[in-house]
C-alpha positions as CSV (number, residue, x, y, z in Angstrom):
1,X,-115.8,-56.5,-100.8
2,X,-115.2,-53.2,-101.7
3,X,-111.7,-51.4,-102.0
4,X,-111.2,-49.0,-99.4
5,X,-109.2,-45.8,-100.2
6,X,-106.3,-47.7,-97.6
7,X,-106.8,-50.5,-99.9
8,X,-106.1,-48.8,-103.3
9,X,-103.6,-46.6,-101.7
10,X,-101.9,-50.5,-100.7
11,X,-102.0,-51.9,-104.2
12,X,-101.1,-48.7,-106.1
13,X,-97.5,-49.2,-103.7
14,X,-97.5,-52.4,-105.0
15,X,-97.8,-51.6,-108.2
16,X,-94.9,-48.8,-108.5
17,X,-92.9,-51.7,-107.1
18,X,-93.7,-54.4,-109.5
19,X,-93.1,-51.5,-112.4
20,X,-90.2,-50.5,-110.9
21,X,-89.1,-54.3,-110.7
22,X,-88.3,-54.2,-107.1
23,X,-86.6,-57.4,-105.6
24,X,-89.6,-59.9,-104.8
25,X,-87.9,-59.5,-100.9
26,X,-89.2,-56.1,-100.8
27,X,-92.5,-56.0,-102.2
28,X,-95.2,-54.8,-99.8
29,X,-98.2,-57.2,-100.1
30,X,-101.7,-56.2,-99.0
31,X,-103.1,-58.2,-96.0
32,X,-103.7,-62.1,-97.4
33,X,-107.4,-61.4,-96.4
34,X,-107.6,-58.5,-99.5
35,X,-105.5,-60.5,-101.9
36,X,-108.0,-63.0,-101.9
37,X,-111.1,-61.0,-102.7
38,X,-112.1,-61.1,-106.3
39,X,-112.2,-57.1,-106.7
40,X,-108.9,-57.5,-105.4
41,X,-107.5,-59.8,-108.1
42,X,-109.3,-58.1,-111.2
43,X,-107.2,-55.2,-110.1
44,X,-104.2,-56.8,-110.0
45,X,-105.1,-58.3,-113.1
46,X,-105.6,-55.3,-114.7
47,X,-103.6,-52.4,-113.3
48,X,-100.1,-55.2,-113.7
49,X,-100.9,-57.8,-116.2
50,X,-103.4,-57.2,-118.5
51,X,-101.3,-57.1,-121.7
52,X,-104.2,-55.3,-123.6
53,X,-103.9,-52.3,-121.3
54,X,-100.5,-52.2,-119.5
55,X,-97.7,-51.1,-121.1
56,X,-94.1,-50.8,-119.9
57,X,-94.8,-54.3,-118.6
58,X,-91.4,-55.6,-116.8
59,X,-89.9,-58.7,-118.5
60,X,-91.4,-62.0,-118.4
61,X,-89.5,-63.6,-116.0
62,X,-90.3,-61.0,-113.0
63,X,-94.4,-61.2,-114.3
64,X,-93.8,-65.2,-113.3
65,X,-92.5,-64.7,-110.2
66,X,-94.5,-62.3,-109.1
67,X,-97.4,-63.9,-110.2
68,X,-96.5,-67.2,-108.9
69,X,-96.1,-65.6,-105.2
70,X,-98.9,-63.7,-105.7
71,X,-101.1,-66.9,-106.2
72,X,-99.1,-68.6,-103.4
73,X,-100.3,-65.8,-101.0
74,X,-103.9,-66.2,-102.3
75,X,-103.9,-70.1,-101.7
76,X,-102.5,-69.5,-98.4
77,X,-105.0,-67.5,-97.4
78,X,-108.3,-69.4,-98.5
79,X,-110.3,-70.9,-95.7
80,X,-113.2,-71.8,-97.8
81,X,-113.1,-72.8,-101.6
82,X,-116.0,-72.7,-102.4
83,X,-116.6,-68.9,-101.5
84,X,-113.4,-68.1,-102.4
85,X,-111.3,-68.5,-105.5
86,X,-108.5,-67.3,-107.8
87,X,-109.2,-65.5,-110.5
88,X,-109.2,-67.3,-113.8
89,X,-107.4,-64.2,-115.7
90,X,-104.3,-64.9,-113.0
91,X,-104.4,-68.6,-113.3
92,X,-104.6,-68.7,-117.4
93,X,-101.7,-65.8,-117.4
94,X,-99.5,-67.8,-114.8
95,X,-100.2,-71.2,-116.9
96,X,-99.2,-69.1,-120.1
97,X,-95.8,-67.6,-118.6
98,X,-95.1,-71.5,-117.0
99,X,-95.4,-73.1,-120.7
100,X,-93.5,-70.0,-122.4
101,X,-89.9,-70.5,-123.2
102,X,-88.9,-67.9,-120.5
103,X,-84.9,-66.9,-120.3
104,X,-83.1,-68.1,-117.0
105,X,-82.6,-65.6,-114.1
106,X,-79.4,-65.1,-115.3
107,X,-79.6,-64.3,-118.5
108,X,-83.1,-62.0,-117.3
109,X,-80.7,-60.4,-115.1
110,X,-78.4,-59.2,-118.0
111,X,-81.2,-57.8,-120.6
112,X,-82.2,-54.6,-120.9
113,X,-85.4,-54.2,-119.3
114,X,-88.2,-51.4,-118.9
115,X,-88.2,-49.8,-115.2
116,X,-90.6,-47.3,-114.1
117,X,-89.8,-44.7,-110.8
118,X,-93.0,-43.6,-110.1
119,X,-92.7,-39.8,-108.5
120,X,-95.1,-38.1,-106.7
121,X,-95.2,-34.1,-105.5
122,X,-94.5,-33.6,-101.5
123,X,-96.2,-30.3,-99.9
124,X,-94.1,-28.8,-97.5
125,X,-97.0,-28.6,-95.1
126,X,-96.8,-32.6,-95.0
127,X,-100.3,-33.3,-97.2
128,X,-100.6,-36.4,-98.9
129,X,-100.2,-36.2,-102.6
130,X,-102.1,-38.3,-104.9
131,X,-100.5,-37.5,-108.2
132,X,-98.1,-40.6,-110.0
133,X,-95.4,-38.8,-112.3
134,X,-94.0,-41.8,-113.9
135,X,-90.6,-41.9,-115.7
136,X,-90.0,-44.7,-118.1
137,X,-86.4,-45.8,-118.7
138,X,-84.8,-48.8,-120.7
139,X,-81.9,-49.6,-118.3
140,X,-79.7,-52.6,-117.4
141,X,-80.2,-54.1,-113.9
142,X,-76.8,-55.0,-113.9
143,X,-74.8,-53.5,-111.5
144,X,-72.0,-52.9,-114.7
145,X,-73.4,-53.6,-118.4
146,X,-71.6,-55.4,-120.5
147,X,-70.1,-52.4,-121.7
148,X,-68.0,-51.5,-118.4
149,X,-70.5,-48.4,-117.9
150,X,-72.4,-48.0,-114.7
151,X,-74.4,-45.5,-116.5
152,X,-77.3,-47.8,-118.2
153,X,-78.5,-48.3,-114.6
154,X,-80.5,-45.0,-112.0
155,X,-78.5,-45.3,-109.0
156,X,-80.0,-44.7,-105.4
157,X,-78.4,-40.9,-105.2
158,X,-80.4,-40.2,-108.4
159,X,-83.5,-41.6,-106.9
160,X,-83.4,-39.3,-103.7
161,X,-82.3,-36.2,-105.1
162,X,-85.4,-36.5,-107.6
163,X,-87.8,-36.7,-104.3
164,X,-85.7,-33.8,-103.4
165,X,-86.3,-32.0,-106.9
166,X,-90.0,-33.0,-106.7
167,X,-90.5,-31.0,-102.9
168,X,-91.7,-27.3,-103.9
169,X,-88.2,-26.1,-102.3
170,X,-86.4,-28.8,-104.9
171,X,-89.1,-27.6,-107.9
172,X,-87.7,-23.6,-107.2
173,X,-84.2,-24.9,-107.9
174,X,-85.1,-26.1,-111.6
175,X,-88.8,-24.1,-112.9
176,X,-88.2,-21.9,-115.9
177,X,-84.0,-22.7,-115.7
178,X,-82.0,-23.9,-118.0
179,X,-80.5,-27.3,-116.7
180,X,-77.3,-29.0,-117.5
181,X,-76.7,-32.6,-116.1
182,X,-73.3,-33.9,-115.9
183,X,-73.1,-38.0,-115.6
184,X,-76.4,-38.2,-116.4
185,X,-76.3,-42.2,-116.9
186,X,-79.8,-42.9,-117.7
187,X,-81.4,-39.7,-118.4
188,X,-83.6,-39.8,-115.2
189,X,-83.1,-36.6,-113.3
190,X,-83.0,-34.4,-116.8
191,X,-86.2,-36.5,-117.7
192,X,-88.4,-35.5,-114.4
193,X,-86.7,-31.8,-115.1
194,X,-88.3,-31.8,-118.5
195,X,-91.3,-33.7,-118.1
196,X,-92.3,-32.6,-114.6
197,X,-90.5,-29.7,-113.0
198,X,-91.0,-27.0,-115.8
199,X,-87.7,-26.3,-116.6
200,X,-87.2,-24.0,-119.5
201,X,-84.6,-26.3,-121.2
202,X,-82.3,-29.6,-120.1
203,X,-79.1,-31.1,-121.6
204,X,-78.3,-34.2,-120.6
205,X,-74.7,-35.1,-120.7
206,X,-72.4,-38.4,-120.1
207,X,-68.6,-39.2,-121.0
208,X,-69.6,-42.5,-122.4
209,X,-70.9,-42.2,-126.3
210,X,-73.5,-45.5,-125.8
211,X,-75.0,-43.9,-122.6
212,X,-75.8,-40.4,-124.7
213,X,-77.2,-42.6,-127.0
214,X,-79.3,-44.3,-124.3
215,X,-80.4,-41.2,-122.9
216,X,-81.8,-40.5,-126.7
217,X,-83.8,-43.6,-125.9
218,X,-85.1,-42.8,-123.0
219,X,-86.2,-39.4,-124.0
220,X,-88.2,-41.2,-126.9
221,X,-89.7,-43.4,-124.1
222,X,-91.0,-40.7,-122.4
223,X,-92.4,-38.6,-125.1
224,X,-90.5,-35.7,-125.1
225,X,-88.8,-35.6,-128.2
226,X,-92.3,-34.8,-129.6
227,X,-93.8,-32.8,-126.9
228,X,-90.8,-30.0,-126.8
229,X,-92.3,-26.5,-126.6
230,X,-95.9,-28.0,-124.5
231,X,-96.4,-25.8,-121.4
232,X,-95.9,-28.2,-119.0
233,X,-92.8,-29.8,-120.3
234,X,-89.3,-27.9,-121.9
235,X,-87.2,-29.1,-124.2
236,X,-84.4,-31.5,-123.8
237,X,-81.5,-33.3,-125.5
238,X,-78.5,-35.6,-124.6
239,X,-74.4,-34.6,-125.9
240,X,-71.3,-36.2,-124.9
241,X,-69.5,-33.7,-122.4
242,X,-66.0,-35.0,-121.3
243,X,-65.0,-34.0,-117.7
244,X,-61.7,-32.2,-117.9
245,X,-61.7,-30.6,-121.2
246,X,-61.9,-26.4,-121.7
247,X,-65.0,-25.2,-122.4
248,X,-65.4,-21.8,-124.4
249,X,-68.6,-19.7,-124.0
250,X,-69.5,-19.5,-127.9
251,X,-68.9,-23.3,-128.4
252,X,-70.3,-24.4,-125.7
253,X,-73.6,-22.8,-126.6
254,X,-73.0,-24.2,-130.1
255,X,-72.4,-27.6,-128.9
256,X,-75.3,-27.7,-126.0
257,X,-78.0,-25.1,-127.1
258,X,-77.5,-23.5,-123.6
259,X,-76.5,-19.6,-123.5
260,X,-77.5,-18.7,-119.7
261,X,-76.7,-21.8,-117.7
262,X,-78.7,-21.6,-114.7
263,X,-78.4,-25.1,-112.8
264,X,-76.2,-28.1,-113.1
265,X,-76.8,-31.1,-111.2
266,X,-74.9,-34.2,-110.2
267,X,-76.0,-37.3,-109.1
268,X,-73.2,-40.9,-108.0
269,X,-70.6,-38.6,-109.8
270,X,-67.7,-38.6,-107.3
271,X,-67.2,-42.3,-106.4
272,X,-64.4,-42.7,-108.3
273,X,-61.4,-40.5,-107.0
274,X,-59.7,-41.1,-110.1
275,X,-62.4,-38.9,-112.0
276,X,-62.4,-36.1,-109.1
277,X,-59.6,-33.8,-110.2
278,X,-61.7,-33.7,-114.3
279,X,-65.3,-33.2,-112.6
280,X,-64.0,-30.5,-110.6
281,X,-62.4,-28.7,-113.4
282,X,-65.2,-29.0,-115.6
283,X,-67.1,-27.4,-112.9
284,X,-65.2,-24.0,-112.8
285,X,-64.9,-24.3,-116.4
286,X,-69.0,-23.6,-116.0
287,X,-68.6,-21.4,-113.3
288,X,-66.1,-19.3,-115.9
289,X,-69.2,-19.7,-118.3
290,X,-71.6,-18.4,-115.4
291,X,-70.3,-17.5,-112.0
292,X,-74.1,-17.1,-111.0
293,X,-75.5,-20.7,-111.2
294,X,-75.9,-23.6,-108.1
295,X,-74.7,-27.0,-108.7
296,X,-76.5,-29.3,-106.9
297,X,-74.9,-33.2,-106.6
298,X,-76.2,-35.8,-104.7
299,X,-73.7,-38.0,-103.6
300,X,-73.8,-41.9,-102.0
301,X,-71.1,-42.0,-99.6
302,X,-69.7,-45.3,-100.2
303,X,-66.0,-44.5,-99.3
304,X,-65.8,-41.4,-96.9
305,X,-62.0,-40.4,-98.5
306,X,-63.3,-40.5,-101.8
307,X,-65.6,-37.9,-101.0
308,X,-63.5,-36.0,-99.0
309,X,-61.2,-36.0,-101.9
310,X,-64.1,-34.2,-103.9
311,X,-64.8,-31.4,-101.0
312,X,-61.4,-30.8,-100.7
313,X,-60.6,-30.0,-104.6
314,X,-63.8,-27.8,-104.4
315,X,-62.0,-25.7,-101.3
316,X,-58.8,-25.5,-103.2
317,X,-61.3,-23.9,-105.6
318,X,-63.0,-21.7,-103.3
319,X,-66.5,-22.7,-104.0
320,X,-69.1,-22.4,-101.5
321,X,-70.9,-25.5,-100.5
322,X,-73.8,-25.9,-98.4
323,X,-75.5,-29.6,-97.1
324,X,-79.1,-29.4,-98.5
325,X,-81.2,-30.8,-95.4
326,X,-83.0,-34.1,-97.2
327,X,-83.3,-37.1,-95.2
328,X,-83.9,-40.0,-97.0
329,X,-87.7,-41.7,-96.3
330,X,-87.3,-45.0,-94.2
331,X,-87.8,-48.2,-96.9
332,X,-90.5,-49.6,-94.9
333,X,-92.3,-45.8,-95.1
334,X,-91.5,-45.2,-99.0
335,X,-94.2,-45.2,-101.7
336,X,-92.4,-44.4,-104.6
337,X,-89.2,-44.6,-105.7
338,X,-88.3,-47.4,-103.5
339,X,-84.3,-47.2,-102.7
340,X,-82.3,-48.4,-99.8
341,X,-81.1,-46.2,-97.1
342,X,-78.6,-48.1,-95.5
343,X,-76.1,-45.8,-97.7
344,X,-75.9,-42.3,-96.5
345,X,-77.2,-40.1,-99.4
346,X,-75.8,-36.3,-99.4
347,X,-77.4,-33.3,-101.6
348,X,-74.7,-30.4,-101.7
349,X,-75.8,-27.0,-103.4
350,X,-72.1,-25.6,-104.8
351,X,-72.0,-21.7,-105.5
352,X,-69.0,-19.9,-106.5
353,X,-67.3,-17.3,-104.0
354,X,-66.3,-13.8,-104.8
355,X,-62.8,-13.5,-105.8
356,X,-60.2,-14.2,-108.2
357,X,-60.6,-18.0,-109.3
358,X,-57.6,-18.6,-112.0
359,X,-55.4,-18.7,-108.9
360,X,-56.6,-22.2,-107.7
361,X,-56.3,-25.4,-109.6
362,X,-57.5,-29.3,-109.0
């Protein structure tokens, strides 16, 4: 049987899920019927599993239990044994994982593990894309690490304002700008900036000391502490940046390595209404640096006051702020990064109006 251009376009989603360790729930399969053709399992085989070419490989307990469904779709769907089979490379791999000391789901659940969000670039005429832009992060699929961050996890907000980034509208926002992230938990949306979206330079800041630190990681992951000044990717670095605290022009370009701030963005930085009134002032702190840049935040509306709470403190501040028109993609019609929806997901773009602005406060 050959594979059909529908067929490869099928197991290439299911691949960005697997990498991205999507819950085994919402994995698309290909039809039974295709799983069980052998040019269908050497591909499998060696586009997820083949530990000789495929790197970033998830942990070992998701590899079992995907591989164990996977064969129990296959075994489903044989009619005839003897003209049809599972591969050997699949079985020997499944029997290896089974007799390895494997941790518990629990304790899987807890460890560190490499995730891949696979990107791609969206046309505003609506034309498929074909291009994978991968971004490699080591990240905790806990909802809080051990460490009482949220910030060694990507968060769904992240997830859609990169699609967003990705469109050619989103891509105008951040080519040949120098990009400062705020919250930037796991480094993802300075990552794409760097790697991906041509930015001229990215800082990548967080609060929390061990999430910089992570972000440092990540960057190595990715390849970008070695490919700064490459045409197609700029320069980036992570720094501790406090919400709250003053910032002063000369210090702050000693501190970040960014004179002309151009863009700052946001992403799951206003669900806690404690930590409102300090984002807010560290954002006209950097309009006082630049009155001229656009923040952009994407926000999951989890608790409606909350964010009400934040667009109030920005009126009291006078800025300008304007819904970006993004709707998230449907799960059952996503093909990379897979997210759920059932969260409304808001992109604001935040300017600063005309007008004397050391008369408002938080």
């Amino acid at each position: 049987m050959e594979l059909t251009h529908a067929i490869q376009g099928s197991l290439r989603i299911l691949r960005r899920q697997y990498f991205q360790i999507v819950d085994l729930a919402r994995l698309k399969w290909p039809n039974a019927d295709v799983l069980k053709t052998s040019e269908a399992q050497a591909w499998i085989y060696e586009n997820l599993f083949d530990q000789n070419t495929v790197k970033s490989r998830p942990p070992g307990r998701y590899q079992f239990r995907v591989l164990k469904k996977l064969v129990s779709i296959i075994e489903g769907a044989i009619d005839n044994p003897e003209e049809d089979e599972i591969s050997d490379d699949l079985m020997s791999l499944l029997s290896s994982l089974l007799s390895s000391n494997l941790p518990s789901e629990t304790v899987s659940a807890q460890q560190k593990a490499l995730v891949t969000y696979t990107f791609s670039t969206r046309p505003t005429d609506g034309s498929a894309s074909s291009n994978e832009l991968p971004v490699t992060l080591l990240e905790s699929r806990a909802i809080i690490a051990s460490s009482g961050t949220t910030g060694l996890r990507t968060w769904e907000a992240a997830l859609h304002l990169g699609n967003f980034l990705m469109s050619e509208v989103g891509n105008e926002i951040i080519r040949g700008k120098n990009v400062l992230e705020l919250g930037a938990g796991t480094g993802l949306l300075s990552i794409l900036c760097a790697k991906y979206l041509q930015a001229a330079r990215v800082v990548a800041t967080d609060g929390d000391e061990a999430v910089v630190d992570a972000i440092k990681t990540n960057i190595f992951i990715n390849e970008l502490d070695i490919a700064e000044g490459a045409n197609t990717q700029g320069s980036i670095e992570s720094a501790a940046l406090k919400w709250g605290w003053p910032l002063q022009a000369k210090a702050f370009e000693e501190d970040y390595g960014v004179g002309a701030l151009d863009v700052v963005l946001g992403a799951d930085v206003t669900y806690d209404n404690s930590g409102i009134p300090l984002l807010v002032s560290t954002l006209r702190e950097l309009f006082d640096l630049n009155s001229s840049i656009q923040v952009v935040i994407a926000a999951s509306i989890r608790n409606e006051k909350t964010f009400e709470a934040f667009l109030n403190a920005c009126n009291r501040n006078c800025f300008v702020m304007e819904d970006i028109n993004f709707p998230t993609i449907p799960e059952e019609l996503q093909d990379g990064p897979f997210y759920p929806t059932t969260t409304r997901i808001r992109i604001l773009r935040i300017t600063r109006s005309a007008g004397p602005q050391d008369l408002f406060s938080v």
